[in-house]
N, C-alpha and C positions, 0 to 999 in steps of 0.2 A: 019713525022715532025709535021702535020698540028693535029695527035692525041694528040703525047705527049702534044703540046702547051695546047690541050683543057682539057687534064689529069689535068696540072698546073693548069690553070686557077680554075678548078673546084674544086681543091685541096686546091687553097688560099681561096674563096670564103667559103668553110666550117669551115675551119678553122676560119677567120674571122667572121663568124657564118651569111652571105650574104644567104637566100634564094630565090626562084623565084620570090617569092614577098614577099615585106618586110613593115611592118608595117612604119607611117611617122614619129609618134612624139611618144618623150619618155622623162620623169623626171629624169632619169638617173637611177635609180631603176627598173621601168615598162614603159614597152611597152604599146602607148595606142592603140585600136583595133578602128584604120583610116579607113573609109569608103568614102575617097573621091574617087576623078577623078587618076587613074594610070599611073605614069609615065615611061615609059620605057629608063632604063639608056642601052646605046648604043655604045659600044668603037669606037674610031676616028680610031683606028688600022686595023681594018680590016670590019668594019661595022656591025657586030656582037650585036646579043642583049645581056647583061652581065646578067641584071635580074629587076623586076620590081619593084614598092615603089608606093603604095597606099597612098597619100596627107592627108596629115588633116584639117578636115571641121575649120570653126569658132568657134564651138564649143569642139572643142580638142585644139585650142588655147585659148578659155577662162580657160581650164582645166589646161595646162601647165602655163600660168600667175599667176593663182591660188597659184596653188603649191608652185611658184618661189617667190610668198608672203612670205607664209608661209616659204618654206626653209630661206629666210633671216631672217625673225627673231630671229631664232633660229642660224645660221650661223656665224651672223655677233658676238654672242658673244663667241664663241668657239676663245681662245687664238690663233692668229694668227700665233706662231711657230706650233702648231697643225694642221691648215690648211697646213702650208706650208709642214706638214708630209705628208698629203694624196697629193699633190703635187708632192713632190720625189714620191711616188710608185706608182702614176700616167707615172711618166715620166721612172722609171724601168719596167711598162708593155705595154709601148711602147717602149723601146730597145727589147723587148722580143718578139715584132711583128712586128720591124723595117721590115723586106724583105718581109713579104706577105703584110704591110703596102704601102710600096711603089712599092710594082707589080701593087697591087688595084689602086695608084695615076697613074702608067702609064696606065694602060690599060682602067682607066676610061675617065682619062683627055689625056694622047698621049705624055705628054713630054716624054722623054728618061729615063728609068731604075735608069742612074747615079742622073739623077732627081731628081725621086720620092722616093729615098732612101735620099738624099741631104736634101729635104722638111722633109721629118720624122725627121731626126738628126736636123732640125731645131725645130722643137716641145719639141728632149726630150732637147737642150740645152735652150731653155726657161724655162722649169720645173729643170732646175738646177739654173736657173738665180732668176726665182720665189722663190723657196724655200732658197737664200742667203738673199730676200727681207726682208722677212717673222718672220727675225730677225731682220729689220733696217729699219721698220716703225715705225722713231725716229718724235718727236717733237721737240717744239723751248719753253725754258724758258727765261723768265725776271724779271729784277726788277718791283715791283708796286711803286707806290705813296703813297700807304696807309700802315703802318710800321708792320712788320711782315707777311705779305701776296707776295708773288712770282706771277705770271701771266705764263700760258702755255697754248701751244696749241697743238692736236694732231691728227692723221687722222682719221677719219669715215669712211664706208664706207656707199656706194650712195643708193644700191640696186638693181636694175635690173635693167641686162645691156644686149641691145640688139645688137644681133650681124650678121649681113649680110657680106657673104663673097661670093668670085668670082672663078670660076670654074680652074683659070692657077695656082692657089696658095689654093687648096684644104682642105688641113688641116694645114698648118702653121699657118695660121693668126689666125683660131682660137685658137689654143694652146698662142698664143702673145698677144691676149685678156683674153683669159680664164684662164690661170694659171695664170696673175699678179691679175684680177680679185679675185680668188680665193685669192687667200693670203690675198690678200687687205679684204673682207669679203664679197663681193659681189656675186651675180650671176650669170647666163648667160642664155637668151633663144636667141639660134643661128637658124639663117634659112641660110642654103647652099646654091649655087647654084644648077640648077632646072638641069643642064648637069653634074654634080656630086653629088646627094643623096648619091651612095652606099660607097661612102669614109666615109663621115660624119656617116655613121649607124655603119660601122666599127669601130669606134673611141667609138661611146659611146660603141659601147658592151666588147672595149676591157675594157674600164676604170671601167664597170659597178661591176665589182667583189673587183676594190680598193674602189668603195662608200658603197658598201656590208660592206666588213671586217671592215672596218672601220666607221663605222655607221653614213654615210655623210648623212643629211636629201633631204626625194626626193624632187627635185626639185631645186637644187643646180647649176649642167650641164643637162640642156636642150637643144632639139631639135625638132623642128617643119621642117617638109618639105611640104610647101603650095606653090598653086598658089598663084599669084598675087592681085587676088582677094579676097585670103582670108589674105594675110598675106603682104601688099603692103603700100601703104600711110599708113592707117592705124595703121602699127607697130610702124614706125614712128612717129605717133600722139599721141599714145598713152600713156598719162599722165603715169599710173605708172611705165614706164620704164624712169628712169632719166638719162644715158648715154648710148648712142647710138653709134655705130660703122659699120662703111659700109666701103667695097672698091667698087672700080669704078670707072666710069671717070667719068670727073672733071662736067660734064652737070649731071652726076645723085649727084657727092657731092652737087653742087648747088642746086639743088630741094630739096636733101634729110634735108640741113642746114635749107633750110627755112620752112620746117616743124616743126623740133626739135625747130628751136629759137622762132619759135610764143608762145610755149610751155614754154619757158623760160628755156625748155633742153641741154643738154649740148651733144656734138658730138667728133668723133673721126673722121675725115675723110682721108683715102686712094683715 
């Protein structure tokens, strides 16, 4: 019994494209070559090591903000039902990896199968939510005052949008930021929880062939897997990220708010 399990495991983990050690951060395109501190992801199931994730310094997050400049630029004016294309086939090659998806959430994180399968379906029913958006980011017209002229207003998007998430809820919340994100024209440098890296590595390598085909500019979905140290108040503070998104409890929303408002930032708090 105790082989097959580890047949399985070894089986999702390729397929997912998981190895021993896994680079931390990536533009969505490339993998950068991380030479921090490694960290060993560890399943709660049977105490087992699943596989390792080498951290990205300070300077592989200057790399990836870089990038995420530059991808918005170029993003934000790509016709928003087009974004919300790469969307849907984001959210079809995750129905396509739905069961090794949510093996990888239980065996990393420990909830139950029914779970981690629950959690995925929640991802791809956001990328169907997104992509209806994607069409109905309407604005508001009015009358002027001044004769033959109308008054309207309509959405922008912000730019980089930074995303911290929490180890019980692995990859949903990113997909609940990241694909309205996406539509909207925005982009994402998400840093995971530090007791589930190998979920979030999984995610980008599945989507990493719809930014391919699709010629998504790098730097669009990103990923950074840092200490604290490198990747902590700091992200936070950091002026060119304009909305911020963390879950947590309510002592780290509080810290984390009044970072972002000194900034005059704007937050999403879980």
């Amino acid at each position: 019994m105790k082989k097959e399990y580890n047949e399985k495991v070894s089986q999702v983990l390729n397929r997912l494209g998981i190895k021993d050690l896994n680079p931390g951060a990536t533009t969505g395109l490339e993998w950068l070559d991380t030479k921090g501190t490694v960290t060993s992801s560890v399943s709660p199931i049977d105490g087992e090591l699943i596989a390792k994730v080498s951290n990205a310094s300070t300077e592989e997050y200057e790399t990836v903000i870089s990038k995420a400049e530059e991808a918005f630029s170029v993003w934000k004016t790509v016709p928003a039902p087009q974004r919300g294309e790469v969307v849907r086939q984001i959210g079809l090659a995750l129905r396509e990896s739905k069961e090794d998806l949510g093996f990888l959430v239980t065996l990393e994180m420990g909830k139950i199968y029914q779970e981690g399968l629950g959690e995925v379906q929640e991802m791809i029913d956001i990328c169907d939510f997104a992509v209806g958006l994607s069409r109905q980011l309407y604005g508001f017209t009015m009358q002027s005052e001044r004769p033959q002229h109308r008054m309207y207003d309509q959405y922008h998007p912000l730019g980089i949008v930074g995303l911290v998430t929490a180890f019980n809820f692995p990859v949903a919340v990113w997909a609940w930021n990241a694909m309205i994100a996406a539509v909207a024209g925005d982009v994402v440098v998400w840093k995971p929880s530090s007791k589930t890296p190998l979920t979030a590595i999984a995610i980008q390598n599945i989507i990493s062939g719809v930014l391919k085909e699709n010629n998504v500019p790098e730097g669009v979905f990103n990923l950074v897997v840092a200490k604290s140290s490198v990747m902590g108040d700091n992200f936070a503070a950091d002026h060119r990220i304009p909305l911020f998104s963390v879950t947590g409890s309510t002592l780290v929303g509080k810290h984390i708010s009044g970072i972002v408002g000194k900034r005059l930032g704007n937050t999403i708090m879980e």
